[in-house]
N, C-alpha and C positions, 0 to 999 in steps of 0.2 A: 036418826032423822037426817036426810038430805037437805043440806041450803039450794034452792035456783039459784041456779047459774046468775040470772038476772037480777035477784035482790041483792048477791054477793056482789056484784058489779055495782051497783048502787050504794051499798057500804064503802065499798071502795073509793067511791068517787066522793062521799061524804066524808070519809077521811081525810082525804085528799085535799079536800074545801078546806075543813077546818085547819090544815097544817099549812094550807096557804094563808090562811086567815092570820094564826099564829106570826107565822113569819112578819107578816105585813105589822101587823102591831110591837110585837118587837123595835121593829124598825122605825116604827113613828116612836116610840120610846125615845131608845138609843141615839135615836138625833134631834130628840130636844123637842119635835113637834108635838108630843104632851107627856105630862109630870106628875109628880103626886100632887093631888089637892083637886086635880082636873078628871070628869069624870068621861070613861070610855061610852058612849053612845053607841048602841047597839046596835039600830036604824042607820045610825051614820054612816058607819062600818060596813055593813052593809050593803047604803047606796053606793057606797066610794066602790067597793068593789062589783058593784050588780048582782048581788048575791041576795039567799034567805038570809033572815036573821038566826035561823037555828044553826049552822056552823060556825054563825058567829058568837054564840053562848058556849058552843062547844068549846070552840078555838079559847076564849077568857076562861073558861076554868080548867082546860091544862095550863095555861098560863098563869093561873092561881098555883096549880100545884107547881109549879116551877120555883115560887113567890115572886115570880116578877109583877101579876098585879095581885090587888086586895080585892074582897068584897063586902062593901060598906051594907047591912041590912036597913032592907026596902028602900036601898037608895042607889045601887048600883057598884059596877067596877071603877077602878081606879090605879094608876100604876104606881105599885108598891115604889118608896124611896131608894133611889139610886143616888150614890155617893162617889166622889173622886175616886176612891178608892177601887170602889167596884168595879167603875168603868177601865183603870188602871190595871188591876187582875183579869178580866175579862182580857186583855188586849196582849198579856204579858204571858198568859197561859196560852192563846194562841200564838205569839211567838214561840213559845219552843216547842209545840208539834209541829207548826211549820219549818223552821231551822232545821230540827234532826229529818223530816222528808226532804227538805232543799239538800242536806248534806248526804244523805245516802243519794238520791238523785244524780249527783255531782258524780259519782260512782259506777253511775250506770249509764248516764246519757249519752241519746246516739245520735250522730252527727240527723237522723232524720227528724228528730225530737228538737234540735237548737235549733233545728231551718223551722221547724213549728214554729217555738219560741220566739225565734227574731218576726217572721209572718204575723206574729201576732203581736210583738211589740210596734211594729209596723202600724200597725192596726189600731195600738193604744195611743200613739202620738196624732196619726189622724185625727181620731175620734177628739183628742185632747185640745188640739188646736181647735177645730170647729165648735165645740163646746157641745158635743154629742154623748149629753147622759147615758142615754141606751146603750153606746156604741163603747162609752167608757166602760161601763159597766160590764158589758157584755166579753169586751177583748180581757181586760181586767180578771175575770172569773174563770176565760180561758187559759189565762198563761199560768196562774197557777195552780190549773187544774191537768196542766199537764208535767206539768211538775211531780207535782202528789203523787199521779199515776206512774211517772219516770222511777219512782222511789222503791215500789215494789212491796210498801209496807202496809198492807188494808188497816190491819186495825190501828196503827198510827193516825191511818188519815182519818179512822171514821172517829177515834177521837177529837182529831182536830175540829171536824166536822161540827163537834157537840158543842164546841164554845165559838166556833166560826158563825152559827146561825144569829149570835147576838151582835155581830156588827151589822151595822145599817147599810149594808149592800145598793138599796134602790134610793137612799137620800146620799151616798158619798158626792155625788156630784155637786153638791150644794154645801160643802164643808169647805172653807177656801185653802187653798193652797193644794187639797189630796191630791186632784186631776195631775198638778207637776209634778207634786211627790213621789206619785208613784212611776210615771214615765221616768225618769231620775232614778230612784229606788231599784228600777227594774232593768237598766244598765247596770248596773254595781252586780246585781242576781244571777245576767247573764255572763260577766265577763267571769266571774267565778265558777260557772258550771261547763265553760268552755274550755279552762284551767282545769276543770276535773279535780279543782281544788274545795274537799268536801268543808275543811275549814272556813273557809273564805265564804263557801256558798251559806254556810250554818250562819255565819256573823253578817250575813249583810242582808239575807233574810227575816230574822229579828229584828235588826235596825230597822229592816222593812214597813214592819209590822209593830213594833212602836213608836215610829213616827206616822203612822195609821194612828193610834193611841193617844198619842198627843194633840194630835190636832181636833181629835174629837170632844178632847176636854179644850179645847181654847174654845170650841164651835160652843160646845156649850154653855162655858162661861158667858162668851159673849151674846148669847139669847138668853143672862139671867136663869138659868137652869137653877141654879143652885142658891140666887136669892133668898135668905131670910134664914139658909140651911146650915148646919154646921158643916157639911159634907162637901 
């Protein structure tokens, strides 16, 4: 039996929904804008992103099978408990598929790929000074996505990829201190990959990426995330 062309494009793009959906809740997780005890609104979700609610039922029960949220009967979803801990392994496991990309990168990098690098550091202190979430965001995702690709290693990065989807990408702006952290963070990444010094680039890449870690647990302590929790 033949699928049209057209209904497969329509699968497609329903996937697509819901993986964006995913991400987005994720994200409201991971930075504390809701917890366990707090229930996922389906409609809300929905409106927030101008979408059906059917991608968004999708999108909560792969994110069930993930166990990152629960489903409470005839009463809805809810995001499964998240403990210091977790948030701590989550942060520290991307640390090191980043470091060994940063470090083989260090290895390869072409003088066209640093004038990248700096163009876009350039880019992240902008953004940073003006207080341009999008622009942080955005420069941010490019530098080390040129990185990654500098490395030469796919399945390195698509692993990192797997545990990269649970930091809050579209709330960092809102975590205090990240915005200079990582402009900071990301002179130390470059002077080591212009060094061609693969050591250097591996350790201060991590460092990177949990002082990312860190401050997302002060962020959340400090909005009582973990209130009443042992975690």
């Amino acid at each position: 039996m033949t699928v049209p062309i057209s209904g497969g494009q329509a699968l497609g793009r329903r996937r697509q929904l819901s993986d964006e959906v995913a991400a987005y809740v994720r994200e409201l997780i991971m930075s504390g804008q809701v917890r366990h005890g707090e229930f996922l609104r389906l409609e809300r979700i929905a409106d927030d992103l101008g979408i059906s609610v059917t991608p968004v039922r999708e999108a909560l029960l792969s994110l069930r099978g993930e166990g990152f949220v629960t489903l409470e009967p005839r009463r809805g979803f809810m995001p499964a408990p998240l403990s210091r801990q977790d948030v701590q392994d989550l942060f520290e496991a991307q640390a090191y598929f980043a470091g060994e990309l940063a470090s083989r990168a260090a290895e390869k990098v072409t003088a066209d790929e640093l004038e990248s690098l700096d163009r876009t550091q350039g880019l992240l202190e902008q953004a940073s000074k003006a207080a341009d979430a999008e622009g942080i965001e955005r420069a941010n995702h490019q530098f080390h996505r040129v990185i990654n690709l500098c490395a030469g290693s796919p399945k390195t990065a698509w692993l990192l990829q797997l545990v990269v989807r649970y930091a809050p990408r579209r709330f960092y702006s809102s975590i205090q201190g990240w915005s200079q952290a990582s402009v900071d963070d990301h002179r130390l990444i470059l002077a080591a990959l212009r060094a061609e010094d693969a050591e250097a680039a591996r350790g201060a890449m991590r460092a990177h990426i949990r002082h990312a870690g860190t401050l997302l647990v002060v962020h959340l302590e400090a909005r009582g995330f973990w209130a009443g929790q042992s975690g």
